[in-house]
N, C-alpha and C positions, 0 to 999 in steps of 0.2 A: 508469353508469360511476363507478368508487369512484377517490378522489384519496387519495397516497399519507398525507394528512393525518388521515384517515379513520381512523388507526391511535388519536388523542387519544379518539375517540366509541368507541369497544373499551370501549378501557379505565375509560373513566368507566361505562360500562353494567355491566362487571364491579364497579366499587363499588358501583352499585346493590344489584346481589347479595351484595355483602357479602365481594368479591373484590379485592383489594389484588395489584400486579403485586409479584412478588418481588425485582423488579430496578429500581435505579436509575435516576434520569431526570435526572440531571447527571453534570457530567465531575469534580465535584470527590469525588461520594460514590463513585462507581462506579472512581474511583483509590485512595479511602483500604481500600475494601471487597477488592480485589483485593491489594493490598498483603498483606493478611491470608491470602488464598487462596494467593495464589501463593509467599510465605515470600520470605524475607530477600535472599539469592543473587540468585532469580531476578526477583525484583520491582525489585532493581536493575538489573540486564540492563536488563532493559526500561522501564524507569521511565527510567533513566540516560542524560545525554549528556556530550561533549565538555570537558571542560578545567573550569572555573569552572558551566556550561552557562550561559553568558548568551546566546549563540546559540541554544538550545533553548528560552530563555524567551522570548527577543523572537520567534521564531517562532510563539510566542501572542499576543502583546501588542499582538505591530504590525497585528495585525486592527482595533486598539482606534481604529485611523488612519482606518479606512473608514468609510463609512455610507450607505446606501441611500435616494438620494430619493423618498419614495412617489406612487405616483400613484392616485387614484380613478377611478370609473366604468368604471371598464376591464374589467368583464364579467368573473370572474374565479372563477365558479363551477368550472368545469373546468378544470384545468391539464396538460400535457403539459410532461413532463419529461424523453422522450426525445432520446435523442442517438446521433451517429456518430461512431466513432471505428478507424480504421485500417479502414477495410470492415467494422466491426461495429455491426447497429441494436440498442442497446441502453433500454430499458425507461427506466432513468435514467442520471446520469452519474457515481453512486454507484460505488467500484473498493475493492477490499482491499488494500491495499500488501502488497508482501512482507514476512514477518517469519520470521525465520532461526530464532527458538525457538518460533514458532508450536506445535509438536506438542507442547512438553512444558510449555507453559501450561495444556494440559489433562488436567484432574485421571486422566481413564485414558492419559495420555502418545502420542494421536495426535488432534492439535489441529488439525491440515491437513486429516485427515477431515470435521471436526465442522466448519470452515470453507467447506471444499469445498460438502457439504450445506444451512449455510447460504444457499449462494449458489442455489444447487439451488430452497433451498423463496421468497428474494427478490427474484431475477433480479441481484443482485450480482456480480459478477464478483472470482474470488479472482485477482491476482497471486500464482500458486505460485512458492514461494523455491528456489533450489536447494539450500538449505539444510532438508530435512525431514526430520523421523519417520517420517513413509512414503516407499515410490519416486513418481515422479512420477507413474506410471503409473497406482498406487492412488489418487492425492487427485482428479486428472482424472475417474476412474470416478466418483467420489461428487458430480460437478459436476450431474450430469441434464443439461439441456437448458439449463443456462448456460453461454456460454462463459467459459472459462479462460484467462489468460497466464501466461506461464512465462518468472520470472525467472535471468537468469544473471548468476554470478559466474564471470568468465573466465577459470580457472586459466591458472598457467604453462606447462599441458600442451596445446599444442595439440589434440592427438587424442583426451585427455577433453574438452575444450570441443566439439569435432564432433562428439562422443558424445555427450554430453548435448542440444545441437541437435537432433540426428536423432532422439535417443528423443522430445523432447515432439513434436516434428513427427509421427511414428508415430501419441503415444498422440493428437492430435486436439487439442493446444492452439491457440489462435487468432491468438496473436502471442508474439514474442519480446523480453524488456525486457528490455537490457542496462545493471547499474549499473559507473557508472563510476569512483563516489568510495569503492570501498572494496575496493581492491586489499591494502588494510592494515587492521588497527583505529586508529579514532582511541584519540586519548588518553583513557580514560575513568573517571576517579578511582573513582567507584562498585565497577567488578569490579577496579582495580589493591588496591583496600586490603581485600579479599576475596579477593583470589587466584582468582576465578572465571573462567571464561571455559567458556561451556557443552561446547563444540564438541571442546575439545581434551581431555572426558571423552568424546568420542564421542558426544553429542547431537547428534542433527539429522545426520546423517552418509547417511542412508538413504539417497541419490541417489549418492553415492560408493560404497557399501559395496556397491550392490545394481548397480555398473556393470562390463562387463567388459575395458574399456580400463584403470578404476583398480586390480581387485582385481587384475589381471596384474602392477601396480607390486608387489605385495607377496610378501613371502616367505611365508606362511599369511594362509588365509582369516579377513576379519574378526573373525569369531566365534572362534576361536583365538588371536587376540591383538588386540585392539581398542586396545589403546596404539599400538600398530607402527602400527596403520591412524588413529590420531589423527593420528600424526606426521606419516604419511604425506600426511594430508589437509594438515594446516600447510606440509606444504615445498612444497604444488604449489595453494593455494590463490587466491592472487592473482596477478597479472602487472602491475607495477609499470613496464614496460619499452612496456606498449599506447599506440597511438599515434594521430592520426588516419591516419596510414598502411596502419593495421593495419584501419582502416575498412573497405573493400572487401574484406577477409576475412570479415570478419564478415559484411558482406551474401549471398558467394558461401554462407555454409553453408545456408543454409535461403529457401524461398518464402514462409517467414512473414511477416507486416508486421515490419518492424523498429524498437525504440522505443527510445532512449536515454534514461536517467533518468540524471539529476543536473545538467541544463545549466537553469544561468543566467544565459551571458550572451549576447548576440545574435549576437554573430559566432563563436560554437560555433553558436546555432541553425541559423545561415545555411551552416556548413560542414558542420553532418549533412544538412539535406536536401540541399545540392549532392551529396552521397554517398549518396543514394536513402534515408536512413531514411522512416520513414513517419511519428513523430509523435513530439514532442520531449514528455519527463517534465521540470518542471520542481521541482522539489527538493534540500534542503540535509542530505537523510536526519534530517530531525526534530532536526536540532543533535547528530544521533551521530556524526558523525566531525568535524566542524572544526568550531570553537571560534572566534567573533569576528569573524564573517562577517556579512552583511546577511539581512534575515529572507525565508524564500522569496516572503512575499505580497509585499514591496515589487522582487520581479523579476519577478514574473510579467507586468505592463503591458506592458516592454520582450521576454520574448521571446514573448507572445502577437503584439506586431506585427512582429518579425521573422519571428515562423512565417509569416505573411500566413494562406492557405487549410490548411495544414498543421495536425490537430490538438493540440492542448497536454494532459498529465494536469498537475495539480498535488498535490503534496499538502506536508505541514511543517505542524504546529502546528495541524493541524485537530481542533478540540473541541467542537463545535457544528456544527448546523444553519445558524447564523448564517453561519457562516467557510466551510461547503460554497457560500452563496448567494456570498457577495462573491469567492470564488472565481471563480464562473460569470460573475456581472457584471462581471469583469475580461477575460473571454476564454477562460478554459479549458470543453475540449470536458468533461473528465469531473475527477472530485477523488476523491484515493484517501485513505482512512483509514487510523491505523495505531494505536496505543496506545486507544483507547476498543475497536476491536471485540476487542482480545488482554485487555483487564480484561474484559469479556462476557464471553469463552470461559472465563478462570480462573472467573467468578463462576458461571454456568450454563450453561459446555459449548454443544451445537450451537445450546441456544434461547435462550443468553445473547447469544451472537452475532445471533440473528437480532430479536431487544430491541432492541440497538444501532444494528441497520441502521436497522430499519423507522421507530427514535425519528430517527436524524439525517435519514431523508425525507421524516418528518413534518412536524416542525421546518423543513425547507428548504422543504415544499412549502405550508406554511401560512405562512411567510412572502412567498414569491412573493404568496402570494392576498390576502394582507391589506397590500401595501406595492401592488398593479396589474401585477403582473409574472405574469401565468398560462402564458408560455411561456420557454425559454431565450434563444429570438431575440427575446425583449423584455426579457431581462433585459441583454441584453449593453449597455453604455453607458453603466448606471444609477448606476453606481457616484462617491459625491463626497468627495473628501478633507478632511475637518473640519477638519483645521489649515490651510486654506489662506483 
């Protein structure tokens, strides 16, 4: 039985031969390399947060708070890193966060493919955005025998958002993430002094463009004037007016698990599950929308024990292997990645991606083994706050 650490003895065997990986195995080289791939615009897209981004930084930093008591003797040659998550047994608790320009980080301009597939050949699971280069339809097909979730952005249109429901439901997605903190853009200095903003050149549009509640909105078909269907995307993209009331709407559309991303604080925990969600996202979207907020690791204690048996994803400021563990030792069922596997896909497309993955389950799962932690139900508690 191979542990997912197993990926280090590869690649050293490949030196042997005289074989060097092409891809990076840090967060700082595999940002500066990407920077260069993906060009000026879009590497700030994505690079880029909030205000000052000093929320986006302590989202890394305040990892620096944790540390891991080790333990020996603990038998620790095989590790299991599986986990369960809204009715799903998954392999690990490794997730793709959604990312809105995912498709056109990749150098042939369909990035949700090449992600998809990854997840296909690591058992990764992609959160698809409802924001892609392909329909949703297409990225799910390239998943294989992984499953898939499918994120939504809840436009003002009611009847596009049940549209959109219904179709991943159709094409075989396995849960539905609703985000809740970007009914707007934040303030985001980066694309304000660029003038960029991908979407509103009709990037990433594919799930509107290719739906037929939204293309009815329009006077010609997207492909005849793709400005009008920008706009059109702009005036109906958020809902700024959504509510908890609006909650049991939401549930009524679909029999998928339902997962709400963006809560942090416990008594949001405690009134989505009273409202049947299934499993609380806890995140501050990587410091891209608000600015001067607390860092996601130092909430996740507080709604890990609000959720009680209810599972947790976390993600914000994960760069490392390291930050995937201390995640899990705090309580969360799975940790979603988001900026490390989108520099992979700019740097080498579907196997850059699949680099990224295999290196951050590496790294989590060789440190499990070498601190006594060989399973997830032993890592849960381990975790001790150094400034204290």
């Amino acid at each position: 039985m191979s542990n997912y650490g197993d990926y280090q003895l590869e690649l050293y065997l490949q030196g042997l031969g005289g074989v060097r990986s092409p891809h990076p195995m840090d967060f700082q080289e595999l940002e500066r390399r990407a920077c260069a791939a993906l060009g000026s615009e879009l590497f700030a897209y994505v690079a880029g947060g909030a205000g000052d981004e000093h929320t986006q930084r302590l989202n890394v930093s305040a990892f620096e708070r944790w540390g891991l008591a080790p333990r020996m003797l603990r038998g620790a040659e095989q590790r299991d890193l599986s986990t369960r998550l809204a009715g799903l047994s998954l392999p690990s608790p490794l997730l793709m966060a959604p990312i809105g320009v995912l498709g056109i980080c990749a150098a042939d301009g369909h990035g949700d493919l090449a992600c998809a597939r990854a997840g296909a050949l690591t058992g990764v699971p992609l959160i698809a955005s409802t924001l892609s280069a392909d329909p949703l339809e297409d990225v799910i097909a390239q998943a294989g025998q992984t499953p898939a979730l499918f994120q939504l952005y809840t436009p003002n249109d009611r009847e596009l958002a049940e549209s959109f429901v219904r179709r991943a439901e159709r094409a075989g997605y396995s849960a539905l993430v609703v985000t809740l903190d970007t009914f707007t853009p934040g303030w985001r200095p980066r694309d304000l002094s660029l003038g960029s903003f991908p979407q509103l050149r009709g990037h990433c549009l594919a799930n509107y463009f290719s739906d037929p509640v939204f293309t009815a909105r329009l006077e010609r078909p997207p492909e005849e004037d793709p400005r009008a269907a920008a706009i059109q995307w702009a005036l109906c993209f958020g809902d700024p007016r959504l509510s908890w009331a609006d909650l049991p709407w939401l549930r009524s559309l679909t029999q998928l698990p339902l997962i709400l991303k963006g809560i942090g604080h416990p008594q949001d925990v405690r009134r989505a599950i009273d409202a049947g969600v299934d499993a609380i996202y806890c995140s501050t979207h990587g410091g891209r929308q608000a600015n001067g907020g607390l860092a996601a690791i130092e909430l996740l204690a507080g709604v890990v024990s609000a959720a009680g048996e209810t599972p947790v994803i976390f993600d914000s400021g994960v760069r490392g292997g390291e930050h995937v563990v201390k995640a899990l030792a705090m309580g969360a069922s799975a940790v979603a990645i988001g900026r490390p596997y989108v520099y992979g896909l700019a740097l080498g497309g579907e196997q850059g991606v699949v680099h990224v993955l295999r290196w951050l389950l590496a790294e989590a799962d060789l440190l499990m083994a070498i601190d006594g932690y060989p399973t997830l139900a032993e890592l849960r508690g381990a975790l001790v706050d150094r400034l204290r």
